[in-house]
C-alpha positions in Angstrom: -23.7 -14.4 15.9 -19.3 -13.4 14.9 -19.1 -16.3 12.5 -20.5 -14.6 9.6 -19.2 -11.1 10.0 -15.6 -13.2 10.1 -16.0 -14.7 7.2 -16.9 -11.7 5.1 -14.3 -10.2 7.2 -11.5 -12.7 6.8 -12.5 -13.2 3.0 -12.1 -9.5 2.0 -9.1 -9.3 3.7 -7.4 -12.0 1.8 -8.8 -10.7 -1.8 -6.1 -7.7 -2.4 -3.8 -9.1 -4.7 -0.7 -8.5 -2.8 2.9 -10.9 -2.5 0.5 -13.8 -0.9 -1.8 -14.1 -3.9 1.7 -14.1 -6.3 2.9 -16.7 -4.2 0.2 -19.1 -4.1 -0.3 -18.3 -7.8 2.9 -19.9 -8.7 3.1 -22.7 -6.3 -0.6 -23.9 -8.1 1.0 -23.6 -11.1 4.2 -24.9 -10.9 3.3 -27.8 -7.9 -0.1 -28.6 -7.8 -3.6 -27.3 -6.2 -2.8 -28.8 -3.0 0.5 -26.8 -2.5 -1.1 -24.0 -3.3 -4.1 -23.7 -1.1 -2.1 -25.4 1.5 0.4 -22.1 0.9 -3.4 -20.0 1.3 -3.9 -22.1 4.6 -0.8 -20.5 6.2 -1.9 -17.1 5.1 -5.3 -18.2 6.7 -3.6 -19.1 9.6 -2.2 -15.7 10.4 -5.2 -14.1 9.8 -7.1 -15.8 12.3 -4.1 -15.3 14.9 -4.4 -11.7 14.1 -7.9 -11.8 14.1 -7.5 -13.1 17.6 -5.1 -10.9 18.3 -7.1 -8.0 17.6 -10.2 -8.8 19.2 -8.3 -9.6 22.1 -6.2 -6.8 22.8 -7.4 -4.2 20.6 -7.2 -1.5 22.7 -3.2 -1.4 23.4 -2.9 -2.8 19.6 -2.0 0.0 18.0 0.7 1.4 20.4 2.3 -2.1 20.0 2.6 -2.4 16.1 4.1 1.1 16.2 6.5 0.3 18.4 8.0 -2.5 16.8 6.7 -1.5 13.4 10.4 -0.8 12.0 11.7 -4.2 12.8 8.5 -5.9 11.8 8.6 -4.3 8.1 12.4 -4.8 7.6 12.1 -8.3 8.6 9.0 -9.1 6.0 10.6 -6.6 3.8 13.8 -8.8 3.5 12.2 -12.0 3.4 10.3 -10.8 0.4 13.1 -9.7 -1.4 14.8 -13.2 -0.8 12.0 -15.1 -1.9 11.3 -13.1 -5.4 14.4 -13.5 -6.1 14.8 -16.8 -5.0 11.7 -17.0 -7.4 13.0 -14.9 -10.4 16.2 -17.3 -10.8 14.2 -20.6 -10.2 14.0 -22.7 -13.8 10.0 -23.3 -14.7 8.9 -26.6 -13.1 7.9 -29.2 -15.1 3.6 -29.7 -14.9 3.4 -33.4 -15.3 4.8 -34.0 -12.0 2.8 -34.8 -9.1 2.3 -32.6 -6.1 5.1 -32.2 -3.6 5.7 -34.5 -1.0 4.7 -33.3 2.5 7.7 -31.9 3.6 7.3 -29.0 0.9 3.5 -29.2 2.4 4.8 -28.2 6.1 7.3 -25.5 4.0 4.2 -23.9 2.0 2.6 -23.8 5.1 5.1 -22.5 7.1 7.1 -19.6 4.4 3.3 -17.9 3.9 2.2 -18.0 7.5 5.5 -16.1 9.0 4.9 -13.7 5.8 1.6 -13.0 6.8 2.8 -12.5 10.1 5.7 -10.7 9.3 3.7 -7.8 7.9 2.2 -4.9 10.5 -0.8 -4.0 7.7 -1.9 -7.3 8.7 -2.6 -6.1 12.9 -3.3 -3.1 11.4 -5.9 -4.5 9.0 -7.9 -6.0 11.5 -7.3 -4.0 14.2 -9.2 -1.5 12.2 -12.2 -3.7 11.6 -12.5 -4.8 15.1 -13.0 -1.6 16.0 -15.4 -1.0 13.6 -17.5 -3.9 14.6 -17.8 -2.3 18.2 -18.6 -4.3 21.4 -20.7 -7.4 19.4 -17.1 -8.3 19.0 -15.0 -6.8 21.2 -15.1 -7.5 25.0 -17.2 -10.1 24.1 -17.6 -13.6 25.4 -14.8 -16.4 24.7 -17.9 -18.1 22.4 -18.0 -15.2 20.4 -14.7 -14.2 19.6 -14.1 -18.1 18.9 -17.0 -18.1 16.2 -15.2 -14.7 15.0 -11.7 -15.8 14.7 -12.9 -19.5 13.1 -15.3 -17.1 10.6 -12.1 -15.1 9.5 -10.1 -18.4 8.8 -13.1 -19.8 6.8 -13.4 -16.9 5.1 -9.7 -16.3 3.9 -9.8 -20.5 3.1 -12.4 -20.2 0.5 -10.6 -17.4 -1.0 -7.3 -19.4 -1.3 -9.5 -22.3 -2.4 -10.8 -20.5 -5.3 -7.7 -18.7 -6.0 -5.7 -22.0 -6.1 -8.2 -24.1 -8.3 -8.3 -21.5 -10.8 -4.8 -21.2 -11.2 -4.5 -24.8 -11.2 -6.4 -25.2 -13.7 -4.4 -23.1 -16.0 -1.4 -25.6 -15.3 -2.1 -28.3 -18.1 -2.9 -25.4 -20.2 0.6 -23.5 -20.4 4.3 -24.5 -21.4 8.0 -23.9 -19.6 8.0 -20.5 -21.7 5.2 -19.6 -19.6 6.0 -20.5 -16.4 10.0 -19.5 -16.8 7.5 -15.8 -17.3 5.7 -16.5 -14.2 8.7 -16.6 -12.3 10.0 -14.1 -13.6 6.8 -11.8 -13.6 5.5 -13.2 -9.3 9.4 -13.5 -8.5 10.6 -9.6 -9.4 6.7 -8.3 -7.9 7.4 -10.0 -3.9 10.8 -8.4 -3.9 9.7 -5.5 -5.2 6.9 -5.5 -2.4 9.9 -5.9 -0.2 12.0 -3.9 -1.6 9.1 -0.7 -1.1 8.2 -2.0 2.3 12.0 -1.3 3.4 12.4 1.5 1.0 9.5 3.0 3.4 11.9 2.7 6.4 14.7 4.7 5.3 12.0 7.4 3.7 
């Protein structure tokens, strides 16, 4: 039985407060729960492809992350800067709108599943546990490793769930000074985690 071990896997993976959490943090607050988990869903996303990923190929994972680690972290490192900044100068929203309309649904989606992607601690992350677990996971049969991977993107859903309602409801509870301070506050901490991911390159 993988399902369970996924789940505790892919929900203390997706804990760490990190660029993700900051992202998803101010989408609940400034667009609604649904954008918000839906933003976690992406994230979720990517760590069951990883998850995947690593139970799958485990053994040659390594050598292939650090091959291509410098162009993975420059191209999550810059995409992080972009956003926070793209955050930092946005005007607070206004909290008595409704949620966004699908097509920012598909963009939520979309902007937090290539950053999860886009960032070789991910691989790395799991890689790590994979091996851990030993052969009850890996080399094991396609029934297994699917009740693994779907674990890991329960696990990481219900974090994003919780994470999203409780910033949510803190939306009908704060004013544009606040959330111009959000922005400000998530915006400038993503692109400074992008700014140390690339500052790691060149060090």
């Amino acid at each position: 039985m993988t399902f369970l071990p996924g789940v505790a896997v892919g929900f203390s993976i997706a804990v760490p407060v990190g660029p993700i959490a900051l992202l998803c943090l101010r989408r609940s607050l400034t667009d609604g729960r649904l954008v918000g988990f839906v933003s976690g869903l992406g994230a979720a996303t990517a760590d069951a492809l990883c998850g995947a990923v690593a139970v799958l190929t485990w053994s040659a994972l390594l050598a292939v992350i650090e091959r291509h680690r410098m162009v993975l972290e420059a191209g999550g490192g810059i995409f992080m800067v972009v956003l926070g900044l793209h955050i930092l100068r946005s005007p607070p929203a206004r909290t008595d709108l409704s949620p966004a309309h699908a097509r920012n649904l598909r963009a939520a989606f979309g902007s937090t599943l290539v950053l999860t992607l886009a960032n070789p601690m991910t691989l790395l992350s799991f890689a790590t546990v994979v091996a851990a677990l030993g052969p009850g996971v890996v080399g094991a049969t396609p029934w297994t490793v699917t009740q693994f991977v779907l674990g890991v993107f329960a696990g990481s859903a219900v974090w994003w769930f919780l994470w999203s309602g409780a910033a949510s409801w803190l939306r009908g509870h704060i004013g544009p000074q606040t959330l111009r301070w959000i922005n400000r506050v998530a915006g400038g901490a993503i692109a400074l985690f992008g700014a140390a991911q690339l500052g790691r390159l060149f060090l």
